[in-house]
KEKEVO-498860 format. One line per field, with one value per residue (C-alpha): residue in three letters; x, y, z. Coordinates in Angstrom, 3 decimals, always signed. Layout:
<nodes>
sero	ala, ...
px	X, ...
py	Y, ...
pz	Z, ...
</nodes>
This chain:
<nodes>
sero	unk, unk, unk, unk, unk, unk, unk, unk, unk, unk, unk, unk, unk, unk, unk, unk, unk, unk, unk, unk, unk, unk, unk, unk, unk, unk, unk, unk, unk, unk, unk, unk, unk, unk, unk, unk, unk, unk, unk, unk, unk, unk, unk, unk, unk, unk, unk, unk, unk, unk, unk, unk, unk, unk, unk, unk, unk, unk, unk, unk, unk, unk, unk, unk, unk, unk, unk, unk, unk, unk, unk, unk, unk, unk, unk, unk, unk, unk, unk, unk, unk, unk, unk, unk, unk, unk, unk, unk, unk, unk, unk, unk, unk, unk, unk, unk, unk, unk, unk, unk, unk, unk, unk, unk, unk, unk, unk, unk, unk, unk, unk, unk, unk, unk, unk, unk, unk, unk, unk, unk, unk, unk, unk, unk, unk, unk, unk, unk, unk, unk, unk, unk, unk, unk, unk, unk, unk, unk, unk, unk, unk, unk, unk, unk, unk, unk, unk, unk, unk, unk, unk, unk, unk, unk, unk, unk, unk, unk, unk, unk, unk, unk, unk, unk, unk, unk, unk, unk, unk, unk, unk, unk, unk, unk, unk, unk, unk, unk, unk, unk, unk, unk, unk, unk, unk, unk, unk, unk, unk, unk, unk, unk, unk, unk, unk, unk, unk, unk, unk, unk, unk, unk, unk, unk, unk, unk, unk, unk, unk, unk, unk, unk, unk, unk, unk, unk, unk, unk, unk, unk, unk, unk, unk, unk, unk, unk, unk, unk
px	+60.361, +64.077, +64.400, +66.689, +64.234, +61.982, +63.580, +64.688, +60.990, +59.622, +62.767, +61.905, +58.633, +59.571, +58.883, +62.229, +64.358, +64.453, +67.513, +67.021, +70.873, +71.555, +68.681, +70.252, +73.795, +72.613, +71.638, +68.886, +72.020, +73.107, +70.022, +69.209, +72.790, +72.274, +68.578, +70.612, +73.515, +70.193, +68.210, +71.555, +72.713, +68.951, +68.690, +71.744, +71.638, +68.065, +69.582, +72.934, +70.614, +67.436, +69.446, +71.780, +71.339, +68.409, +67.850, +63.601, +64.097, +66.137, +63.859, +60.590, +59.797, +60.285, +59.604, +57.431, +54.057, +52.497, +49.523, +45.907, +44.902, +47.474, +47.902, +44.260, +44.878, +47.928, +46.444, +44.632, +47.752, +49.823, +47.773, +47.866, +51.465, +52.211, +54.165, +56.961, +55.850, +54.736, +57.721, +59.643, +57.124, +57.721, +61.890, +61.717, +59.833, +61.988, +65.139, +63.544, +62.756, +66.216, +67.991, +65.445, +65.836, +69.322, +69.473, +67.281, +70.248, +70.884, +67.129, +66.764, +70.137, +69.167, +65.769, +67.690, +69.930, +67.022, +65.205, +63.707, +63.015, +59.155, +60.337, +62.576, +59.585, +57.780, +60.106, +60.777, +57.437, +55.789, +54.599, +57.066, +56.434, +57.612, +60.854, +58.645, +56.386, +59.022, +60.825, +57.470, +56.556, +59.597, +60.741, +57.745, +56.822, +60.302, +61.464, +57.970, +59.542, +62.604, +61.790, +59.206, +61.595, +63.461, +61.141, +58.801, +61.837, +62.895, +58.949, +58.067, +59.981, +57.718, +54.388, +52.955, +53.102, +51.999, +48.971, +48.272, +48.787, +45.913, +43.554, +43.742, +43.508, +40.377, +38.844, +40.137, +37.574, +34.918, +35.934, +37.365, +40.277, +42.207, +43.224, +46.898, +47.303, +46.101, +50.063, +52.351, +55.176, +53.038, +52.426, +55.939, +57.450, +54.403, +56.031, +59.142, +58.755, +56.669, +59.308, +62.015, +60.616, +59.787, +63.551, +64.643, +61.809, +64.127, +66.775, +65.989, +64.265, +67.698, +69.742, +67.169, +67.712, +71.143, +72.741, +76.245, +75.947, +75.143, +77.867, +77.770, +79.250, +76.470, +73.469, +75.203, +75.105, +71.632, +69.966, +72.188, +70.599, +67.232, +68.058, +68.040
py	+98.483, +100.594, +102.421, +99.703, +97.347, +99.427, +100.462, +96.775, +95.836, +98.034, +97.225, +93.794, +94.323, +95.942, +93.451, +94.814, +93.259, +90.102, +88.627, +88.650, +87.917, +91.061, +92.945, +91.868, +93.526, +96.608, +99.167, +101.868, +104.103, +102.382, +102.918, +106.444, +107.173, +105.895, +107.373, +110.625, +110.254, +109.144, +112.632, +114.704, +113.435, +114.041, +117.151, +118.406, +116.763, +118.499, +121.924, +121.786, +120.586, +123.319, +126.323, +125.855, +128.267, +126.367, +124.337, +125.045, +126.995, +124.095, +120.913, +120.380, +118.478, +121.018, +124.126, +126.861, +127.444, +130.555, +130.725, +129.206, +132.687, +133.809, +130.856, +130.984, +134.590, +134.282, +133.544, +136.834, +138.588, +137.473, +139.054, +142.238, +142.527, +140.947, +137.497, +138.987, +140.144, +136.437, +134.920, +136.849, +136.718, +133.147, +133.318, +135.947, +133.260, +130.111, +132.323, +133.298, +129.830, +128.715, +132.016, +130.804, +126.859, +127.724, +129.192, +126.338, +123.793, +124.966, +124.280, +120.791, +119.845, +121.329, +119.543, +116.018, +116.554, +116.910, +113.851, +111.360, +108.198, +108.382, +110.394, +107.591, +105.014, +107.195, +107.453, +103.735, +102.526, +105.350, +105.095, +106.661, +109.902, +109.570, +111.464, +114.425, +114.729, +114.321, +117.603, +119.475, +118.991, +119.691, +123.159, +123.941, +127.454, +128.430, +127.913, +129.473, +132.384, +132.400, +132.315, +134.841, +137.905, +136.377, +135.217, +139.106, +140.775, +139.381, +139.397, +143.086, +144.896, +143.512, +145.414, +141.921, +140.793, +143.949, +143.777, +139.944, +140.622, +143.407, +141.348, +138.063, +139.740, +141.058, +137.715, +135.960, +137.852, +137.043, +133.335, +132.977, +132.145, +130.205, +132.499, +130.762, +131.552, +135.500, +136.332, +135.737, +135.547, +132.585, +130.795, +130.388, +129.743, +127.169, +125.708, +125.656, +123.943, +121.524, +121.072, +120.788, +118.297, +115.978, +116.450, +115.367, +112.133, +111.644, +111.060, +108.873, +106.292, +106.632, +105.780, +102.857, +101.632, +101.649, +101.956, +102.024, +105.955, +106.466, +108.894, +107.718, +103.977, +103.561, +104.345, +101.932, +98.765, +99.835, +100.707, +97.526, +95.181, +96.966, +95.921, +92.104
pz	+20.447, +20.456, +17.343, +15.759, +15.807, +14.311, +11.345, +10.879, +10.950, +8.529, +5.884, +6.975, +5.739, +2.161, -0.397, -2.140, +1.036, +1.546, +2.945, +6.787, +6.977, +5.845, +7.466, +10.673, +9.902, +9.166, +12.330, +12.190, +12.027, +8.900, +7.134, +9.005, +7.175, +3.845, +3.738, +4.332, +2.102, -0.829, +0.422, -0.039, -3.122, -4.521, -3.329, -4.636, -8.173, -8.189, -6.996, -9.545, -12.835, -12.220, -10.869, -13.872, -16.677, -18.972, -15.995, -16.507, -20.019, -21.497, -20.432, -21.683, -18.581, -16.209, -18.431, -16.832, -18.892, -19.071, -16.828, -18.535, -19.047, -20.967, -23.078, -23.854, -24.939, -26.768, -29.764, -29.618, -28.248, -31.018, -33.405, -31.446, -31.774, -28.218, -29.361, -27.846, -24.848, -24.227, -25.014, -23.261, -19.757, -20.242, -20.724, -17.565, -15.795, -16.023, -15.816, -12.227, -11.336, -12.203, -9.979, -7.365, -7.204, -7.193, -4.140, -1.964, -1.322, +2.211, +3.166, +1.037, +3.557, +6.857, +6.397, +5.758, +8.562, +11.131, +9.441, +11.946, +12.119, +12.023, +8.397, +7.915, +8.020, +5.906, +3.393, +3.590, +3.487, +1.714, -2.220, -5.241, -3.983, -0.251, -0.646, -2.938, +0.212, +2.754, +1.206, +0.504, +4.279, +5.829, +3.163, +1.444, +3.714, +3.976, +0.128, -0.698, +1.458, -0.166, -3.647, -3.360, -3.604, -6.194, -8.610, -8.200, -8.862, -12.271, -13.713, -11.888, -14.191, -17.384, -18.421, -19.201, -15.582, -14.319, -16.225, -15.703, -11.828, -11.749, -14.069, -12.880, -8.979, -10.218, -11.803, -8.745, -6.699, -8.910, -8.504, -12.375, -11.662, -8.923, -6.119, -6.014, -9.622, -9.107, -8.791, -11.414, -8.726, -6.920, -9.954, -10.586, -7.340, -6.955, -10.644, -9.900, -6.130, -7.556, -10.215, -8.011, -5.732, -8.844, -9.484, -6.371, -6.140, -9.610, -7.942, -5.571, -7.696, -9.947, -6.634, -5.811, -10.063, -9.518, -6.546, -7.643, -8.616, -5.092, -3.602, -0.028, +0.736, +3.400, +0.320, -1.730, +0.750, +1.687, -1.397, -3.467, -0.600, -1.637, -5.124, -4.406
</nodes>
């Protein structure tokens, strides 16, 4: 089976298509297009409303948390004189998640561009979170990577993060705590990946809702066909 016919067949078999006249007008390239166009649009909604300033800060959705350690403590902290110092590891940490997510656009686009159509299928035939574990797969290392740097250079230069850092290292070899949560710089670019991919999934389900928002003529026919 040519990879038309394939991608015909599995819209075919979506329960949200069901006119086969218009199944047979469109062309894997049609829907290999408007897939794209959906991605892109997603992915750079998702990039343009976290990396803004009070893009993690601002939204109670996405807000960073402080780590279960430290908002067991805080109550204890607070008394010690060290609200502050808490509030403002927490600020330091969504402002770095914002600098960071702003800066993962070029990587959310390459991975669309390369997109196949075995991730088309899965995308098309996958469950709400398709296009969350389409991006996680395909950026996940690299954005880890790249928001690394970023995110340890903003909370390095608090006492608080120092000091979290060297305990929780220490409980992590004990097996207290989580080993991915031992670095305060790997809990939040873990956060704010995780945030950013919900952001984009978002997106997508918005397009699907309502396809006349979609930016791309091809998403529109596609995902309004999907609609009825």
């Amino acid at each position: 089976m040519n990879k038309r016919r394939q991608l015909l067949a599995l819209l075919a078999a979506s329960p949200c298509l069901a006119h086969a006249g218009l199944l047979d007008s469109l062309s894997s390239k049609d829907a290999g297009t408007a897939l794209k166009q959906a991605l892109e649009q997603g992915a750079s909604q998702a990039v343009a409303t976290l990396g803004a300033a009070d893009g993690f800060f601002g939204n109670e959705r996405f807000r960073l948390p402080l780590p279960d350690v430290l908002q067991k403590a805080a109550p204890i902290l607070r008394t010690l004189g060290q609200g502050q110092a808490l509030d403002d590891l927490q600020l330091t940490m969504n402002r770095a998640a914002e600098t960071a997510v702003s800066e993962a656009k070029p990587l959310l686009l390459a991975a669309v561009k390369s997109m196949s159509v075995q991730d088309a299928k899965g995308i098309l035939s996958g469950g709400e979170d398709s296009v969350t574990q389409f991006f996680r797969g395909k950026t996940q290392a690299a954005l880890t990577q790249k928001f690394l740097p970023v995110v340890s250079k903003a909370t390095s230069r608090l006492q608080l993060a120092d000091q979290y850092n060297k305990l929780a290292g220490q409980a992590a070899t004990f097996g207290l705590l989580k080993a991915e949560d031992a670095q305060l710089e790997g809990f939040v670019t873990r956060k704010a990946l995780d945030a950013l991919y919900l952001r984009i999934g978002d997106e997508e389900k918005a397009i699907r809702q309502n396809p006349a928002q979609a930016i791309g003529s091809m998403a529109k026919k596609v995902f309004g066909a999907l609609g009825n």
